[in-house]
C-alpha positions as CSV (number, residue, x, y, z in Angstrom):
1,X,111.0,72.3,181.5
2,X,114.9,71.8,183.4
3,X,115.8,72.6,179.4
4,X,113.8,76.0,178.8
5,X,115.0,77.0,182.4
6,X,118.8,76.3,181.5
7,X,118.9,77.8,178.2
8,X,117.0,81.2,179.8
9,X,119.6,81.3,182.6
10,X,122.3,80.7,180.1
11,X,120.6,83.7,178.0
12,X,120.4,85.9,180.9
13,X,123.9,85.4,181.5
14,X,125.2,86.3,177.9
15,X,122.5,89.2,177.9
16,X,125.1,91.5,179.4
17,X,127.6,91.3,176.5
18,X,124.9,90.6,173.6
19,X,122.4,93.8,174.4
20,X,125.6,96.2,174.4
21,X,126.2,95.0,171.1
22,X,123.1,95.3,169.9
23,X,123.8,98.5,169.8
24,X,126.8,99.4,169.8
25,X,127.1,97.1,166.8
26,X,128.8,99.4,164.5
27,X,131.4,100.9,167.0
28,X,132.4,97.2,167.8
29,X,133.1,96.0,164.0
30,X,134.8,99.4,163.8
31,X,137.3,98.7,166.4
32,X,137.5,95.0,165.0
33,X,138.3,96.6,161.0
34,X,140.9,99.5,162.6
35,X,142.4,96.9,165.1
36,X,143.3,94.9,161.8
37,X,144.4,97.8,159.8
38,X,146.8,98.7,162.4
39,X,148.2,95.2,163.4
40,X,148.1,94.5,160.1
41,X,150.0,97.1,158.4
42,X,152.4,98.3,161.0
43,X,154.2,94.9,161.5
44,X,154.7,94.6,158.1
45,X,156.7,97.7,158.2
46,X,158.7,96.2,160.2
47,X,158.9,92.8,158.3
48,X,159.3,95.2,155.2
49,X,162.3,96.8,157.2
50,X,164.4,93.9,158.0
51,X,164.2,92.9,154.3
52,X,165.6,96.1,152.7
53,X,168.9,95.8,151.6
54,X,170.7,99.0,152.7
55,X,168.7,100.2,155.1
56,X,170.3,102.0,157.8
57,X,168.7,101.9,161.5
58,X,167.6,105.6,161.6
59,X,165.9,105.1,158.0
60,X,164.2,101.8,159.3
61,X,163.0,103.8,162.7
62,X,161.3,106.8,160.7
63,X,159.5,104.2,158.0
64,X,158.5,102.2,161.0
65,X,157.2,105.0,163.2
66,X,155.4,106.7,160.1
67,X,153.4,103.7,158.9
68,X,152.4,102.8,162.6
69,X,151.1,106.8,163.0
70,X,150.0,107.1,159.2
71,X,147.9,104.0,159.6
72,X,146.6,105.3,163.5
73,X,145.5,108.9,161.8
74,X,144.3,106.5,158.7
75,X,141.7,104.7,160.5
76,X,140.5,107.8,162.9
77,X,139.6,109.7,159.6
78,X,137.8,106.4,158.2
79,X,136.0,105.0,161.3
80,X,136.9,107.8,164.1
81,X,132.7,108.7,163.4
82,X,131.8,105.2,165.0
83,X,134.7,104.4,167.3
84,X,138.6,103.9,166.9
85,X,140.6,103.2,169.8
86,X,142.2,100.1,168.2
87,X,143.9,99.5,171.7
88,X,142.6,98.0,175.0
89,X,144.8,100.1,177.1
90,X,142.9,103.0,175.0
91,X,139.6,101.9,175.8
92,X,140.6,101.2,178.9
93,X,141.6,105.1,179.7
94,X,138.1,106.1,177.6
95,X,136.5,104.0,180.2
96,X,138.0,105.3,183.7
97,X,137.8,108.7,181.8
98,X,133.9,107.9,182.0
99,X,134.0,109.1,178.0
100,X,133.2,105.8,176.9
101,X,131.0,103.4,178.7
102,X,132.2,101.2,180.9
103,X,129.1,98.7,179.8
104,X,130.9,98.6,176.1
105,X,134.6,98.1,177.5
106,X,134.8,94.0,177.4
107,X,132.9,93.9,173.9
108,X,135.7,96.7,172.7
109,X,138.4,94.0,174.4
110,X,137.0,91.0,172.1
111,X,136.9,92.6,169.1
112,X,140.0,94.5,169.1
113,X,141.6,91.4,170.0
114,X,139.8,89.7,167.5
115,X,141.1,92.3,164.7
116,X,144.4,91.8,165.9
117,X,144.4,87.6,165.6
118,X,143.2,87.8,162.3
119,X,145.9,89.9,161.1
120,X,148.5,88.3,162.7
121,X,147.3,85.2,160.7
122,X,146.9,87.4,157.7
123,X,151.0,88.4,158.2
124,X,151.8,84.7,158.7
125,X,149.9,84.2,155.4
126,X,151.7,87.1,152.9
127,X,155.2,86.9,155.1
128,X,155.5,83.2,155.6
129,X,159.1,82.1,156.4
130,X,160.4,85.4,155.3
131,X,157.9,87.1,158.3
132,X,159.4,84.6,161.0
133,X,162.7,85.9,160.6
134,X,161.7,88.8,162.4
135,X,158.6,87.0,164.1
136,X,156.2,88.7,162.1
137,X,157.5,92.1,163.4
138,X,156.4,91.3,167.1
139,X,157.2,93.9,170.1
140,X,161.1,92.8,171.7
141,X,162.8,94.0,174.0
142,X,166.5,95.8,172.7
143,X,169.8,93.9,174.0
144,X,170.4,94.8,177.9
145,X,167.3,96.7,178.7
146,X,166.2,95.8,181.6
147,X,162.7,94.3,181.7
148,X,161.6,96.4,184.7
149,X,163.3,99.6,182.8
150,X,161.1,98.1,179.8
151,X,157.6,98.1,181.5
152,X,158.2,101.8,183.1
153,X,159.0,102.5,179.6
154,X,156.1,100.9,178.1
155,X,153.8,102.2,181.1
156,X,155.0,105.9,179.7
157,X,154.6,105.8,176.9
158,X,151.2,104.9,176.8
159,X,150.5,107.4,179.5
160,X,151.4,109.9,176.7
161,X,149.2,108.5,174.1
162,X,146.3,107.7,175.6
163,X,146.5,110.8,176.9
164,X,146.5,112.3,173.5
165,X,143.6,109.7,172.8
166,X,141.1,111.4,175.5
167,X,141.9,114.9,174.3
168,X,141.1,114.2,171.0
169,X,138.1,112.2,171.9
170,X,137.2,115.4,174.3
171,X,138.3,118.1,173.5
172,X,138.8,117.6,169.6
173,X,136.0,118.6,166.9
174,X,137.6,117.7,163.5
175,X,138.3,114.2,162.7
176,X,141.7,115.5,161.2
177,X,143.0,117.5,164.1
178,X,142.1,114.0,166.1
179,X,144.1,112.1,163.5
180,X,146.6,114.4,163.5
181,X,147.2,114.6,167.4
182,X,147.1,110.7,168.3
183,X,148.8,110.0,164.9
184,X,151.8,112.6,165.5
185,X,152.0,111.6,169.2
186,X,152.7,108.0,168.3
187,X,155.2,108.5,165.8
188,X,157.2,110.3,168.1
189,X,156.8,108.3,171.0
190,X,157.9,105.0,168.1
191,X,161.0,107.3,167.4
192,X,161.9,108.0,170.8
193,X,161.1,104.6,172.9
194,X,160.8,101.9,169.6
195,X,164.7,101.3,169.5
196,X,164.9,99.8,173.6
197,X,161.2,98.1,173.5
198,X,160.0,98.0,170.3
199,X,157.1,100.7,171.2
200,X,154.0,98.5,171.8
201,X,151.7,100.3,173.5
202,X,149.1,98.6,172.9
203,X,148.4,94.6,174.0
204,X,146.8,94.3,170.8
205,X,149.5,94.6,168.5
206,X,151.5,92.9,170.6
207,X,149.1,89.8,170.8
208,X,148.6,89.3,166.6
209,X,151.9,88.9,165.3
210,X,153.6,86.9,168.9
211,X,150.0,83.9,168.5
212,X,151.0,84.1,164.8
213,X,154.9,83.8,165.1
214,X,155.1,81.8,168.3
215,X,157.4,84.4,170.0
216,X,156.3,85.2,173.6
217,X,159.4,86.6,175.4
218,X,158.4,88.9,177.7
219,X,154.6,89.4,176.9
220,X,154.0,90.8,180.8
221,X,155.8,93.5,179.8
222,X,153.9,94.7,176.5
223,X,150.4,93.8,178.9
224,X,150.7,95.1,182.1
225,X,152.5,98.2,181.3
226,X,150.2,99.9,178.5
227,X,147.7,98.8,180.8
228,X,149.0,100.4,183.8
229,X,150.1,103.6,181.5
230,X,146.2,103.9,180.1
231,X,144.8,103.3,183.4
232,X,147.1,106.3,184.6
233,X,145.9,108.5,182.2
234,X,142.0,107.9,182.9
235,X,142.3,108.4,186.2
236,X,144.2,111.6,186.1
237,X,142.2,112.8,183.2
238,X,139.2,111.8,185.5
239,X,140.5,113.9,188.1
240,X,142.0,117.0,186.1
241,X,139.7,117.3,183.4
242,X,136.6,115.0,183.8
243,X,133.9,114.6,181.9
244,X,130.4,112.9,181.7
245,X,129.5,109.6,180.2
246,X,128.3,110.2,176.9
């Protein structure tokens, strides 16, 4: 009897996270496949980068920047009809923006974070030794910025694409004008931030490669300012705009 009453309080408990995804099932392995595609393939631009004999720093920036807002626009088109924030500050904003709800947001957490593990181990795996050189194309910090200078610049920057995220997501019909804005919006924000922070944006890009590569410098920074950027955004889009939960 103490055993049936344990396991049925221990069910009621995990009932809160299980029903959600019960139906929200497809939306959550979306966010789990796009998180992967993006962790997976933008490093490796980077990686890719560093190796390329010639390569000037300008010519590096654009190929980085494009396959980080090729693979963004990529995975709206392929799984924007289920759900493809591929961010927790993203789904964050969605949730404060009351377009997403806020009953979903934890499950959206686990397996975007999820996504992003397994291809940081995927990088380890094709990049090996090669990879570490450049820690598997983890978010740094440039030579003498400022980590407070970095976090307002991190904070910003997502401001700008989540922002760009909820318009899209509410305003936005076509899949490919979506794609188009958030994909655009990141490239430029890679061109114009990724040479003093490395353009993170997004805790779950960040989170892959460092667990894979071992390199945690300054993970508060690449955390708490998307976070505080996408929570920014919600709010004032919340407050500006609004709209109801769908």
């Amino acid at each position: 009897m103490m055993q049936t009453t344990t396991a049925a309080a221990a069910a009621a408990r995990l009932s809160p996270l299980f029903l959600p995804f019960a139906v929200y099932r497809k939306e959550c392995l979306a966010e789990l496949a796009g998180t992967y595609l993006l962790v997976l393939l933008g490093p490796s631009s980077v990686i890719v980068a560093s190796l390329i004999p010639g390569l000037d720093a300008l010519e590096a920036l654009l190929f980085i920047a494009s396959s980080f807002g090729g693979t963004v626009a990529l995975v709206i088109l392929l799984l924007g009809r289920y759900s493809a924030h591929i961010n927790p500050a993203v789904t964050l904003a969605h949730g404060l923006a009351r377009i997403t709800r806020r009953d979903v947001l934890v499950l959206y957490f686990c397996f975007q974070l999820t996504g992003a593990l397994l291809a940081g181990l995927t990088l380890r795996v094709v990049f090996g030794s090669s990879g570490l050189a450049d820690s598997l194309g983890s978010t740094k910090l440039a030579a003498g910025v400022d980590p407070l200078v970095g976090f307002a610049l991190e904070m910003i920057g997502t401001f700008f694409l989540a922002s760009a995220a909820l318009l899209a997501s509410g305003h936005i019909r076509s899949r490919v004008r979506q794609a188009a804005l958030v994909g655009t919006t990141l490239f430029l924000l890679i061109v114009l931030i990724g040479p003093l922070t490395g353009a993170g944006f997004n805790p779950a890009r960040t989170l892959g490669p460092s667990i894979a590569s071992g390199y945690f410098a300054n993970q508060v920074i690449y955390w708490a300012g998307p976070l505080a950027g996408a929570a920014l955004a919600g709010l004032a889009y919340a407050a500006l705009i609004g709209r109801s939960s769908e």
